[in-house]
N, C-alpha and C positions, 0 to 999 in steps of 0.2 A: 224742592229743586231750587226755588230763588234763595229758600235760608243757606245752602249749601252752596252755590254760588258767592253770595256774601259773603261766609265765612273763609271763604276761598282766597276773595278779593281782600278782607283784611286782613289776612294771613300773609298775602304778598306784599301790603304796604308794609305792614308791620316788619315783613323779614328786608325789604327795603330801606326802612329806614337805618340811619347813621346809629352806630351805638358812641353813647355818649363817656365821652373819654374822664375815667378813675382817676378823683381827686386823690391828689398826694397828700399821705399824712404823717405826721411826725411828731416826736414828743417836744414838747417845749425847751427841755436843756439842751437837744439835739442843734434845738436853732436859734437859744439866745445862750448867751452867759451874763452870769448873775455879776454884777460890780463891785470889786470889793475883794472878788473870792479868785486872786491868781496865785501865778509862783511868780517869786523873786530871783534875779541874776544875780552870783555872786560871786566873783574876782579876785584870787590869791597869784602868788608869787613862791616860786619855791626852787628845789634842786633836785635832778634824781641823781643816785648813786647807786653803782656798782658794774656799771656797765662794761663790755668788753672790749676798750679800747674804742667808741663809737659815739665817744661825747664830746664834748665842745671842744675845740683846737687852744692851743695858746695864746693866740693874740684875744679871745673873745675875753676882756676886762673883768664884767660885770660877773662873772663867772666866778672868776679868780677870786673877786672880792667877797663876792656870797660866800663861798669854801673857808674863808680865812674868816670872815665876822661868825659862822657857825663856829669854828673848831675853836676861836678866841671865846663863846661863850660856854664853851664845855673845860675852860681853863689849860685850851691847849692855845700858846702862841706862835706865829710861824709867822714865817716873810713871804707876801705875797710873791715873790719875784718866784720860789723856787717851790713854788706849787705847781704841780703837773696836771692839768685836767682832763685827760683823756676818757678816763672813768667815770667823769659826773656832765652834767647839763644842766642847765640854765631853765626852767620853764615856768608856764603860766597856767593856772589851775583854774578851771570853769564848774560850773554846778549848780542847778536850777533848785533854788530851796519852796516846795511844795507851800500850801497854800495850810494854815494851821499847822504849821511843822511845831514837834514838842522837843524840848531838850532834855538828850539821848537817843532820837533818832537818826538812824542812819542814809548817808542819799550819795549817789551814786556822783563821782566826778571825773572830767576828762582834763588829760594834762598835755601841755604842746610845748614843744624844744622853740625855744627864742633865740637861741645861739647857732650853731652851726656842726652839730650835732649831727651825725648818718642814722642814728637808732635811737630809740629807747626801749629797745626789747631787752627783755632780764632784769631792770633797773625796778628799782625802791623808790617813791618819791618821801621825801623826811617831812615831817611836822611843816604845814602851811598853814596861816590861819586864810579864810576866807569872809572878805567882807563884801558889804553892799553899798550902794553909792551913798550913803550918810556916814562912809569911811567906820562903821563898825565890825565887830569881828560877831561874824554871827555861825560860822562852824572851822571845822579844823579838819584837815586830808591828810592821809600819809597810808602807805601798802605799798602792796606791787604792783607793777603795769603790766595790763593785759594790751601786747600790740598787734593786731591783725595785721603783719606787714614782715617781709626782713628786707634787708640791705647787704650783698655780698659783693664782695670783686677781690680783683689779683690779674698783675700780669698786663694791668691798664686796661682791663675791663671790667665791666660792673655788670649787675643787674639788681632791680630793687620792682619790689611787687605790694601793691598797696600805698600805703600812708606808713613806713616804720616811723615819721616823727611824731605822730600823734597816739595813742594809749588813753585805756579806761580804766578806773579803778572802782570795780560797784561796789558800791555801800564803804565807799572811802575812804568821806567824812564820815564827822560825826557833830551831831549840830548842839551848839551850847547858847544859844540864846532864841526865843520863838521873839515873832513879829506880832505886836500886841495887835489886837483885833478885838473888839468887844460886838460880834456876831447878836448873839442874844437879844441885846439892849436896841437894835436897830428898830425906827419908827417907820419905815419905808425899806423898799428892798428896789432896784432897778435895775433890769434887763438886757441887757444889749445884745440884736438883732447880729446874726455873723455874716448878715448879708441883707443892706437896706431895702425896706421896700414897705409904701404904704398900708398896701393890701394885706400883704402879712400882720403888720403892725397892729392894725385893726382887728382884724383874725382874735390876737393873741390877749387883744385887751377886751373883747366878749369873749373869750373862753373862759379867760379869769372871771368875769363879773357872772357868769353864768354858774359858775363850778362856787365860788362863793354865795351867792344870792344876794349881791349889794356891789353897789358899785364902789372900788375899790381899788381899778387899776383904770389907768388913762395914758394914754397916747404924747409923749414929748414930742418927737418928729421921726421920720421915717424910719427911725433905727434905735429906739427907746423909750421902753415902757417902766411906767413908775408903779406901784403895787403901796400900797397903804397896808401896814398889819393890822388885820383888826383886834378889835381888844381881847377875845377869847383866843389869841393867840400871842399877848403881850409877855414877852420872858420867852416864847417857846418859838422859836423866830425858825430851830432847825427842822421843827417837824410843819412848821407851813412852808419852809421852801421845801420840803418833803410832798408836800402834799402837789404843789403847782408844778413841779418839775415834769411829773407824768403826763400830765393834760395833753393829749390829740388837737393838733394842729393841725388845719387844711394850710398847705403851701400854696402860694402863686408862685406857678413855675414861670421864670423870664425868657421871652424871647431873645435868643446870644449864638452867635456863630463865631468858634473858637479857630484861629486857622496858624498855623507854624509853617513861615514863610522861610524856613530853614528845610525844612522836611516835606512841604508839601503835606503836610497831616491836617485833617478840615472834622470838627467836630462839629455837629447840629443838633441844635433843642428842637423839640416835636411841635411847638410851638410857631415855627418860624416860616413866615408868608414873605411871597415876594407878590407886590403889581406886575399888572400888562408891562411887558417889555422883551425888547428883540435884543437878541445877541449874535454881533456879526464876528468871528473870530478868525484869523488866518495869518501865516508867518511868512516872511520875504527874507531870503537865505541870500546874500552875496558872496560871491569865493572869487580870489584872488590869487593866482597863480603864476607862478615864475620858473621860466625854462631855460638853464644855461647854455649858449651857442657858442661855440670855437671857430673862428675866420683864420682858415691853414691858406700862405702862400703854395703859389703856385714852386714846382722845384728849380732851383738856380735861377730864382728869381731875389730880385731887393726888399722883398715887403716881407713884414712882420704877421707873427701871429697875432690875432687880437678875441680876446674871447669878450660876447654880450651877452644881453639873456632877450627871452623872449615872457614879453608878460600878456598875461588873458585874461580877462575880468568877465565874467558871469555872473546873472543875476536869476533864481527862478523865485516867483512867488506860489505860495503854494493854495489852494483853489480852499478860497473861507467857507467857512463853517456856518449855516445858518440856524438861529434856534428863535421860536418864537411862542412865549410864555403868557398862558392868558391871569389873569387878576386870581391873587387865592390860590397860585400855586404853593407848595412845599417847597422847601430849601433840596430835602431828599429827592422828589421828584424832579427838579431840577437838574440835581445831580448826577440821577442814573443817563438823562437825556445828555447830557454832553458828555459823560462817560462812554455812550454809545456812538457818539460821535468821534470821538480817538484823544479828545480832552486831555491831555497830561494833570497830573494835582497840581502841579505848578503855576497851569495855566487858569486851574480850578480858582488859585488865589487872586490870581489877576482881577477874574472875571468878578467873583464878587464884592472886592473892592470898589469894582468900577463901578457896581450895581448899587453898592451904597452911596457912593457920592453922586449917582443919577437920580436918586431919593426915591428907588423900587423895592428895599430890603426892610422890610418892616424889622431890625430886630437890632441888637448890639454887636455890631464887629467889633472883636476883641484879639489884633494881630499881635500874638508871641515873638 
């Protein structure tokens, strides 16, 4: 009878106690990037042509001039004056060149009217080269535009849906010079955190050295770790970032309360405690009022009409709201209680504003 009581009693503490809340895990490229290894911006100039009367006007110059130095180098010459440009536009050619791009690759570009252009739907864009900020030409655009958008009117009305000055051409360019990178030969490799934090940091430099067997990687400061190759991986640099890229990471999640003081939208990490503190809330509405009066003479009398008004000034305050939070609450709990209380979200952001600079919000306000 008493073993069965006992096992009673720790059956109840046991189902009593708190279950311990599931560390988050993640793979290591999930939550660093490796240095060294991005894409590149690259910035061309061009024209499109063919379009249906929906390109640049006459007065835009730079237009003119493009049309006439193109046809002057196809050994056609013509006078800029009596060029008509309705049919062509002016624009500027963008495209992110990948990380070991090889030349013959193909990558995708978007083109944007600089002039004064209603459209670039239908339109070709001709031969651009596109460079990078060391003023090289590191690939070449030209096709058709793909525009998600049109631009119609008549009659002094219009209507236009989307973006018609902006267009995609995938796989547009076509890239003629790679970005030298000597990957392989690297004596170090380092990490960068896509979000700083000590904890983490550390995290990721024992997992390395654990997943290695030697110490190997070590801690710069909160948002970058350094990785030593070791010698049986010297030349072979892709198949050990191969190998660390997988490694299971425990996250430290931050405590951060995200609030959009446009929208009234309030986001909470599971994380987030507030201290003991009272919240007194309540609003005092004034209205002011004006009533216009007419002063009519009496008849076959000498007096005039004369009209006034009548003003009223009211004030009600409305009966505050009391809320009182012990040490160790939740942000969420918090929340459902003054939501129960008639809370607006608007009022939601006030309040925990205020709660931060009373120094009760253990966490990051992070107002959008």
């Amino acid at each position: 009878m008493r073993k069965t009581l006992l096992f009673s009693l720790l059956g109840c503490i046991l189902g009593a106690a708190p279950i311990a809340e599931k560390a988050v895990e993640a793979r290591l490229k999930d939550v660093a990037r490796l240095q060294g290894v991005r894409s590149n911006q690259l910035l061309g100039y061009g024209v499109v042509v063919g379009l249906n009367g929906t390109g640049d006007k006459d007065q835009t110059k730079f237009t003119v001039q493009t049309l006439t130095n193109l046809m002057a180098r196809q050994g056609i010459s013509i006078s800029p004056s009596v060029v008509k440009v309705k049919n062509v536009a002016a624009v500027m050619v963008t495209a992110e060149l990948p990380a070991f791009s090889k030349p013959g690759q193909r990558i995708d570009i978007t083109v944007s009217s600089t002039g004064d252009a209603t459209s670039l739907a239908g339109g070709t864009l001709l031969m651009a080269p596109l460079m990078g900020p060391d003023g090289v030409t590191y690939a070449v655009g030209q096709g058709p535009l793909l525009v998600g958008g049109f631009s119609a009117g008549g009659g002094g009305g219009s209507t236009t849906k989307n973006h018609p000055t902006v267009g995609r051409v995938p796989d547009g360019a076509l890239v003629e010079r790679e970005v030298i990178n000597s990957f392989n030969d690297r004596r170090y490799l380092r990490y960068s955190l896509t979000e700083e934090d000590f904890t983490t940091n550390v995290r990721i430099v024992h997992t390395i050295n654990e997943e290695l067997g030697m110490v190997a990687a070590k801690p710069l400061d909160s948002r970058t770790v350094e990785v030593s190759v070791p010698e049986n991986y010297q030349g072979k640099v892709v198949e050990f970032v191969a190998r660390l890229e997988n490694l299971p990471v425990l996250l430290q999640s931050r405590a951060r309360v995200v609030v959009n003081e446009k929208t009234g939208t309030v986001i909470l990490g599971t994380d987030v405690k507030i201290g003991a503190v009272s919240i007194v809330q309540g609003g005092l509405s004034i209205v002011v009022s004006s009533t216009p009066l007419v002063s009519q003479p009496a008849p076959l009398s000498q007096g005039r009409t004369v009209s006034a008004a009548k003003k009223e000034v009211s004030a009600t305050e409305d009966k505050a709201k009391i809320a009182s939070l012990e040490p160790g609450v939740t942000v969420g709990r918090m929340v459902e209680m003054l939501n129960s209380m008639g809370v607006t979200p608007r009022d939601l952001v006030a309040i925990l504003q205020a709660i931060k600079d009373a120094g009760a919000l253990n966490a990051e306000l992070r107002v959008l």
